[in-house]
C-alpha positions, 0 to 999 in steps of 0.5 A: 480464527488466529491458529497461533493464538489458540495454540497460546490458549491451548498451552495456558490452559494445560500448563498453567501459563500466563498468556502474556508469558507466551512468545511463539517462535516460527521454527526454520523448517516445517519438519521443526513443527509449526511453532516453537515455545522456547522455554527459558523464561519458566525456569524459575516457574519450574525450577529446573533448565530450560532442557529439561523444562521443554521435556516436563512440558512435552511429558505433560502434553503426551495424551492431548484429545484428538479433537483439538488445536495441537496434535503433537508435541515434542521436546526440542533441546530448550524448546518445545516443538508443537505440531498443529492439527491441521483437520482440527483448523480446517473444521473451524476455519474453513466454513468461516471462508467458505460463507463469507465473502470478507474474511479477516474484515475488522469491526469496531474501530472508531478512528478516523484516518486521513490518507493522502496519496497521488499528489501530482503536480498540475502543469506537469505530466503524471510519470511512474513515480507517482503511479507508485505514490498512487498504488501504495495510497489505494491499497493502504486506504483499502487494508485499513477500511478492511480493518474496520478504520473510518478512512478519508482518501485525501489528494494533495494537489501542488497547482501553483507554485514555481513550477506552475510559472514556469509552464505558464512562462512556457506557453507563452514564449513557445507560442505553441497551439494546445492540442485537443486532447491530452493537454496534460502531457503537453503542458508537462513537456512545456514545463520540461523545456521550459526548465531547461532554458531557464535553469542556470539563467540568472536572468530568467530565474529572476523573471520567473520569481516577478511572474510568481509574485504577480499570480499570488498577487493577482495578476489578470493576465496570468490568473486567467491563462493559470485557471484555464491550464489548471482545469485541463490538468484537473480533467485528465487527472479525473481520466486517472483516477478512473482507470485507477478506481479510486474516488478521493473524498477529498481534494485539496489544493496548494492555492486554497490554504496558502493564504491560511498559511500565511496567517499562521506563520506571521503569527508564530512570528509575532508570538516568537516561535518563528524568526526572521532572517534575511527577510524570510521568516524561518524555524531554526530547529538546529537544536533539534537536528533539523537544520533551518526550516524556511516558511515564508520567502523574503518577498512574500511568496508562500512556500510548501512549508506555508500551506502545510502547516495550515492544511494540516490544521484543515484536516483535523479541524474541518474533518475530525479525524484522529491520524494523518498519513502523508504517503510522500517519497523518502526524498522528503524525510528531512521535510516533513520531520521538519513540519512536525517538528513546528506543529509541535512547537506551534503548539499544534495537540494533534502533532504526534497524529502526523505520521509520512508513510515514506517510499524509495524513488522509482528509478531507471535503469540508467538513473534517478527520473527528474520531470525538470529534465524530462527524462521520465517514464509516462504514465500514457506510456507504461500503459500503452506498452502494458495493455500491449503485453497483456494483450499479446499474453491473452492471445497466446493463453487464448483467455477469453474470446476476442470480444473479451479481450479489450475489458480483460487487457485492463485488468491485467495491466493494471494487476502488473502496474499495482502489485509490482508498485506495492510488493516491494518494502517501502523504503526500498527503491525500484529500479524500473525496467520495462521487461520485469514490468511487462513479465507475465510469471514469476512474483507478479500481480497476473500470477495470483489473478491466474490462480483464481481464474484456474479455481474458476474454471475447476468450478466451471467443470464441476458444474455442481453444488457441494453439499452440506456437509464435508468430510475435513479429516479427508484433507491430510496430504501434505499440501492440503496442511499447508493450505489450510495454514496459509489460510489462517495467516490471512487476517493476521497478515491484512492486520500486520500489514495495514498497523505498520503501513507494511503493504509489502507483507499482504502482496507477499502472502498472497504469492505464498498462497497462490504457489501453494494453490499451484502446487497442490493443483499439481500435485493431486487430482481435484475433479476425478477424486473419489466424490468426499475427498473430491467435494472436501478438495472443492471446498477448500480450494473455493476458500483459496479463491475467496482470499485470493479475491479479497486480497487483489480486491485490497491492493484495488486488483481485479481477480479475473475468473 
């Protein structure tokens, strides 16, 4: 039910409007009404100004049925105010949540869409910033399944490249034994130490170029102590994705399309699309404002440019689909505009189908991360400390019974990492600080999982079965109205924020809905109300649960009971 469009259906049927005329407004305060139609577009419909067009229209509307979408309306200067009736909404929509598990769920859609997301280097150690990455991935692949889209959850994965050598190139200098277990986080340290002698070394940069060209050429030595690193990297990334409950359909891998790639840019040169300069082949795009785009080194090496032009073509070619998103930080703005741009130029139809989801770093707050410098936050250890807060919380709440506890702790950590990942504007940086990570209150993941725990045990304690029929016109305080709207702002809401790639806006909803749930549960009693307002207060609040659980499910939260 899309309240906001029957009230447009309410007004075009007694003011003889056209639909596409009506542009309904979110009056500041809710003592304006729920909505607000300002009318100076139908001064040349009525002849008259926009005041006095507010007052035929509130003249017109003054005997309005009782069973029906508006309830009042009243003439505001050049707006008519227009009051909902909340009973009316509750009796349409609230048995549509009640006896559904997936309410707002679309249908119908036939388009394909690819999301690629993590992308984590191997040879490197995963740190927050791609926990981010991962967290927007997950919950735009769900919102856009949920709205009825055919999604292909697609990982990028950089496994050999320069930095790769310059792991290797540690390993075999520091001549240092693998640890049994979490050879990721050793392998990312090596790289680390590894960086820092090498930067700035002319020497060693030089070495670490021959030691590039030798692994794409292939090199025994190198490829075999390449494959064996690449396997642990690729085993503890499976251990992540596990603990995120995200399974890829795709995985594709920098080393399996640089040789396509190569092909596709020796053949924009030689139909003269791309150029040569100074050895490199290269796309001057400065017409266009993007500056030179570098496709292939002088000597031959494959760039990022070079495998992705051609893993784009893999996706649309081998998987059919009708749009790729590449959730990649917004440091990468300048490139990906640059790889559409040449698409577009290569002649590549499905070009315009390219969109990057951008999203600000994840900062410290002493600065920017760099994996080079080894100044990160690890994964392994965000989650250590969270699953130590999550603990201390449960204790102190005392949530569950010891045993519980363990199981518990996960979903809790896990709800603090994705909500505080996705509740922010994408474009907006995060300035990481361990005690708003760790904090149990205020706008956070725990704090909705909270609000539905709370509904299941009134339900506990109820211990009944409601009956068929419920008395809506019962639920008319002020706080109850305010529910049931929230409520029907669900599926717009999911829509809004799966179309635009607005995440932000489904975290938000869902901290509206679980303050006005806490209010209410404040505010009036539930289970020693007199038995019809007790069962109509029961019902609504199981509706409240149920969206709360679809959308943490959405975000890939756990709604703990």
């Amino acid at each position: 039910m899309n309240v906001a469009n029957e009230v447009k259906t309410f007004l075009v049927k007694h003011l003889k409007l056209n639909k596409s005329e009506l542009e309904l407004d979110i009056p500041p305060s809710e003592t304006f009404g729920d909505f607000a139609l300002p009318c100076f577009k139908f001064v040349k419909k009525t002849g008259i100004n926009p005041v006095e067009t507010a007052k035929l229209f509130a003249e017109k509307l003054s005997r309005l049925p009782e069973d029906c979408i508006v309830k009042e309306v009243k003439a505001v200067g050049p707006y008519l105010n227009i009051f909902v009736n909340k009973q009316y909404v509750a009796k349409q929509l609230l048995p549509l949540i009640f006896a559904n598990e997936d309410f707002g769920k679309g249908t119908g859609k036939k388009e394909r869409v690819m999301v690629e997301f993590f992308q984590a280097n191997t040879h490197k150690a995963v740190h927050i910033g791609h926990i981010r990455n991962m967290c927007l991935g997950i919950a735009l692949s769900n919102v856009l399944e949920f709205l009825g889209y055919r999604v292909i959850r697609a990982n990028y994965q950089g496994d050999i490249g320069p930095h790769v050598v310059k792991c290797l190139w540690g390993i075999m200098h520091f001549n240092e034994k693998p640890p049994k277990e979490n050879r990721l986080r050793w392998l990312g340290d090596i790289y680390a130490r590894a960086n820092k002698l090498i930067s700035g070394n002319e020497k060693l940069e030089a070495e670490i170029r021959e030691m590039t060209k030798k692994l794409y050429e292939g090199d025994p030595k190198l490829v075999e102590l390449w494959q064996q690193t690449r396997q642990w990297c690729l085993e503890d990334f499976e251990k992540i994705y596990k603990d995120f409950g995200v399974k890829f359909d795709v995985l594709f891998f920098e080393s399996e399309v640089e040789k396509l790639g190569k092909e596709i840019v020796l053949e924009l040169l030689q139909k003269g699309i791309a150029k040569k300069s100074e050895g490199a082949i290269i796309m001057d795009l400065k017409k266009y404002g993007l500056g030179v785009f570098l496709l292939l080194r002088s000597d031959g090496v494959p760039l990022y440019s070079t495998k992705d032009i051609a893993l784009a073509k893999i996706k649309f070619e081998r998987y059919k689909i009708d749009r790729s998103i590449y959730v990649v930080g917004s440091e990468q703005e300048l490139y990906f505009k640059q790889l559409f741009k040449t698409l577009e130029l290569m002649g590549f139809k499905q070009a315009k189908k390219c969109y990057h989801l951008s999203y600000g770093l994840v900062m410290l707050p002493e600065g920017r991360m760099s994996s080079r410098e080894g100044t990160i936050v690890l994964y392994d250890d965000l989650m250590e400390k969270l699953y130590k807060k999550a603990e201390e919380e449960i204790k102190a709440r005392k949530l569950v019974p010891e045993e519980e506890i363990p199981e518990l702790k996960k979903k809790i950590a896990f709800s603090a990492l994705k909500f505080g990942m996705t509740m922010r504007e994408n474009n907006k940086n995060i300035i990481f600080d361990w005690e708003k990570a760790l904090s149990f209150e205020g706008e956070t993941g725990p704090y909705v999982q909270y609000a539905h725990a709370r509904i299941c045990s009134i339900f506990r304690k109820f211990g009944g079965k409601l009956p068929a029929e419920i008395k809506f016109e019962l639920l008319k305080t002020r706080e109850e109205e305010k529910l049931i709207m929230e409520l029907s702002r669900f599926p717009s809401v999911v829509a809004d924020a799966g179309e635009n790639y607005k995440i932000h806006l489904l975290c938000r909803y869902l901290l509206d809905l679980a303050q006005a749930f806490n209010e209410y549960y404040h505010a009036h009693r539930i289970l020693d109300a007199e038995p019809e307002l007790r069962n109509a207060r029961l019902y609504l609040i199981e509706c409240v649960r149920k969206v709360l659980k679809t959308g943490l499910n959405l975000l890939g939260i756990d709604a703990v009971e």
